[in-house]
C-alpha positions as CSV (number, residue, x, y, z in Angstrom):
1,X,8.5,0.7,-8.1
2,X,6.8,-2.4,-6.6
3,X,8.7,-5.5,-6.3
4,X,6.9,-8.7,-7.7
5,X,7.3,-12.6,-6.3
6,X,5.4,-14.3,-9.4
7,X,6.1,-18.1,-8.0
8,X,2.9,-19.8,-7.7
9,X,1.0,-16.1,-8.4
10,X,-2.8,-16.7,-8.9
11,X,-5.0,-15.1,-11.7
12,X,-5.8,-11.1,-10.3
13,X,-2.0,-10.8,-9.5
14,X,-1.1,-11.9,-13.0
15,X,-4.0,-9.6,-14.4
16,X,-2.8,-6.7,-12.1
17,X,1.5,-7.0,-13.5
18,X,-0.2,-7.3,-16.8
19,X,-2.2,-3.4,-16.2
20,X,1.7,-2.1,-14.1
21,X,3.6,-3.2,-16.7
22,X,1.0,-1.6,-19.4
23,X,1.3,1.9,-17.1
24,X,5.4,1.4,-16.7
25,X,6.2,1.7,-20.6
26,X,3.4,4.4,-20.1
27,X,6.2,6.2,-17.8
28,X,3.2,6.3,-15.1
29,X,4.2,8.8,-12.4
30,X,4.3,7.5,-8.5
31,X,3.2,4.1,-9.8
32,X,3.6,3.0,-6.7
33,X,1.0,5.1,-4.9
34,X,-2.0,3.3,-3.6
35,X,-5.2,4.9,-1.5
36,X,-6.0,3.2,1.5
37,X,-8.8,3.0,3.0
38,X,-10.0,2.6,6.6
39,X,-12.6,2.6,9.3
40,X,-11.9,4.4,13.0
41,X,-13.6,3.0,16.0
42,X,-16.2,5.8,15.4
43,X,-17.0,4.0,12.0
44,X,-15.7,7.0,10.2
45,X,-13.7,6.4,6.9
46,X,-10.2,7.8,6.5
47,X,-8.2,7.9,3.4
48,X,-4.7,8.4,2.6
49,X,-1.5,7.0,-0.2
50,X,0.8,4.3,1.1
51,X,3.7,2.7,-1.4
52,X,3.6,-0.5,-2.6
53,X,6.5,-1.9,-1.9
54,X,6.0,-5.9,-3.0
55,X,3.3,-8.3,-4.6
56,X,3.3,-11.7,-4.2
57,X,0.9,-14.4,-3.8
58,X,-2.1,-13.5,-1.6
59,X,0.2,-10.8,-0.3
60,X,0.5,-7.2,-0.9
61,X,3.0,-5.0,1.4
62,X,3.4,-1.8,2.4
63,X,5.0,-0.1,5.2
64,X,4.0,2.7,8.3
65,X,4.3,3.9,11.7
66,X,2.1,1.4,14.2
67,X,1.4,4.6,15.8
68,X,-0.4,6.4,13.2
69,X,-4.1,6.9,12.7
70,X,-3.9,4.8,9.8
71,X,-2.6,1.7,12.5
72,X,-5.3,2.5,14.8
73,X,-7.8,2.4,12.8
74,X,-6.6,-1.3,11.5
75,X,-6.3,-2.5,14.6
76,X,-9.8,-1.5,15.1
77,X,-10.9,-3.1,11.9
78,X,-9.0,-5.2,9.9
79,X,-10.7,-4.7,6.8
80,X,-9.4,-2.3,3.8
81,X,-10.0,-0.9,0.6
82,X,-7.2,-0.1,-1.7
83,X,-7.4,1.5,-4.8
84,X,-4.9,2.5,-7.9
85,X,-5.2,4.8,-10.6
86,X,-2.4,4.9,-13.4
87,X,-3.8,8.2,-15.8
88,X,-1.2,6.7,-18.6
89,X,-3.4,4.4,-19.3
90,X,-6.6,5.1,-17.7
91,X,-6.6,2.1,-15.2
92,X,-8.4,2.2,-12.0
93,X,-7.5,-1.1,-9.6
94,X,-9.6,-1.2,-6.6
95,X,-9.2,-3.8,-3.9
96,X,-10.8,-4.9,-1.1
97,X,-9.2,-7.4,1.6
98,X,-8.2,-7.9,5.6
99,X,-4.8,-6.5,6.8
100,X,-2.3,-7.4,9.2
101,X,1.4,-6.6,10.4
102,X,4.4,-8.5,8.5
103,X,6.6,-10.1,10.7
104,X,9.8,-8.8,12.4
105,X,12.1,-10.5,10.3
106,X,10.4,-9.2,7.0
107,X,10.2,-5.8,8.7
108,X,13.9,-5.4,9.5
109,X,14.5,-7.3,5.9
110,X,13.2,-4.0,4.2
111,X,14.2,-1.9,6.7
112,X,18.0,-2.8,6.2
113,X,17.7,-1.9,2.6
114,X,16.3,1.6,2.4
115,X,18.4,4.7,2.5
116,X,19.6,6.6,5.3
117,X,17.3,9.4,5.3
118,X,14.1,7.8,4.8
119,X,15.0,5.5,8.0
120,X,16.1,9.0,9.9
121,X,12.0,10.3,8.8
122,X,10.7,7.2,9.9
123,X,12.9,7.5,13.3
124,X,12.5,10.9,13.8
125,X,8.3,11.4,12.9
126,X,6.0,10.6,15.3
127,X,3.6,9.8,12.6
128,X,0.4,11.9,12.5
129,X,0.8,13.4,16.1
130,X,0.6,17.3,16.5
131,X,3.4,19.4,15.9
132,X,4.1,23.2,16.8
133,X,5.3,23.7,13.5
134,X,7.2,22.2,10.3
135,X,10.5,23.9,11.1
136,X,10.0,21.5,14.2
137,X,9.7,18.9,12.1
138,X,12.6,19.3,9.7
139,X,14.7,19.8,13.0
140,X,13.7,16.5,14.6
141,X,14.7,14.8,11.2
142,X,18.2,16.7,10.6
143,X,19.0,16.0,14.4
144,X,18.3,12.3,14.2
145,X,19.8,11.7,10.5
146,X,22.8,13.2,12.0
147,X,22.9,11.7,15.6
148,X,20.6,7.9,15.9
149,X,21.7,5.0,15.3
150,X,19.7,4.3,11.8
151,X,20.7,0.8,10.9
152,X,18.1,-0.7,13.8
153,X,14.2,-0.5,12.7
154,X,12.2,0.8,15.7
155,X,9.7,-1.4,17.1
156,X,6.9,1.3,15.9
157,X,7.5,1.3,12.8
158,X,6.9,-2.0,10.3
159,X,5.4,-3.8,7.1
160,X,1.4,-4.3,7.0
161,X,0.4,-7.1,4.6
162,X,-3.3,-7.3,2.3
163,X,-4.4,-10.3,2.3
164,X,-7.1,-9.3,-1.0
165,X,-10.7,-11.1,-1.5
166,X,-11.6,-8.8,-4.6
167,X,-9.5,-7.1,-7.4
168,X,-11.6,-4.9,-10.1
169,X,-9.8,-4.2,-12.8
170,X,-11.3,-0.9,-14.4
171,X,-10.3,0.5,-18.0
172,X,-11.8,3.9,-19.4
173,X,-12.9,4.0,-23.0
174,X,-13.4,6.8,-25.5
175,X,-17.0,6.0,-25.8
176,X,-17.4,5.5,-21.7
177,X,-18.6,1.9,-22.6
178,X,-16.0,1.2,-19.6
179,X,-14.3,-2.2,-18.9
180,X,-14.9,-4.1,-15.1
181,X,-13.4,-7.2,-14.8
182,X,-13.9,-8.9,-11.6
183,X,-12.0,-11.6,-9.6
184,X,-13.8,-12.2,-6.5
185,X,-12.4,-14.8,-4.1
186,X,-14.9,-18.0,-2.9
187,X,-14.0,-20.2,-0.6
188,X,-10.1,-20.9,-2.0
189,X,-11.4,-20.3,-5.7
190,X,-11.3,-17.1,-7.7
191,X,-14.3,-16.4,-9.5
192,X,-14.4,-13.6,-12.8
193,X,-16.9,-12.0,-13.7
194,X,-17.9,-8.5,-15.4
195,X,-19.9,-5.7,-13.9
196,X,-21.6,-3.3,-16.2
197,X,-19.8,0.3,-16.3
């Protein structure tokens, strides 16, 4: 589930609880589940599903490895796509904005709420790197949920905030005469707008 901050939200965040909310009563699976996109320093796109974990104003946050491929390639290029699709209720979200780390204190905020074993995975994966094989990898995270210290976040591992400059709010009709409604940020201002389907 994604935590929401609505205190002094602006227009796309209230249009974009008003299509989560429409998917919750839905019972929308992984509702959570975004697809990221990025560019390497090769200019080749990757893709891959992060959680949202919170929404406020001008901030949406979600947390990784600063090791991973997905970390390099922001810190090659800080701008993303991210895009949503709730099948309850035929909703694609796609948005496009710059990304950057969340501080320390936010970072060990979230941290010192999540379980046990998903701070022993976090410890215990070296995100994306090779691995001789899964048993391995299942090993590495029984020995460090059994063994570390878990109640310290590691320095690699931390909250990325999107800063978003365009939301498109897609709905899927019966007779394909498909709804795009547009908020795309000028200057301080949010424009709408509609693009044809």
């Amino acid at each position: 589930m994604i935590e929401f901050d609505t205190k002094n939200m602006e227009i796309p965040y209230h249009e974009f609880i008003k299509h989560y909310k429409n998917a919750e009563k839905s019972q929308q699976l992984n509702i959570e589940a975004a697809c990221l996109s990025t560019i390497s320093d090769t200019n080749k796109p990757s893709a891959r599903f992060v959680n949202i974990k919170y929404i406020n104003n001008r901030e949406i946050i979600f947390f990784s490895n600063y090791k991973s491929h997905k970390a390099d390639n922001i810190n090659f290029n800080s701008n993303i796509a991210l895009t949503l699709f709730w099948s309850s209720v035929n909703t694609q979200i796609r948005i496009n904005g710059k990304v950057k780390k969340l501080s320390n204190e936010r970072s060990n905020s979230h941290w010192e709420k999540r379980s046990k074993s998903k701070n022993a995975l976090a410890i215990s994966s070296a995100q994306s790197s090779k691995s001789i094989s899964y048993q391995e990898v299942i090993d590495n995270y029984e020995f460090t949920l059994e063994n570390d210290d878990l109640s310290s976040r590691p320095n690699y591992w931390g909250g990325y905030t999107i800063d978003p400059s365009y939301f498109e709010f897609w709905t899927g009709h019966k007779s394909r005469v498909n709804k795009r409604k547009i908020f795309e940020k000028k200057d301080i201002d949010w424009k709408k707008y509609f693009l044809n389907p």
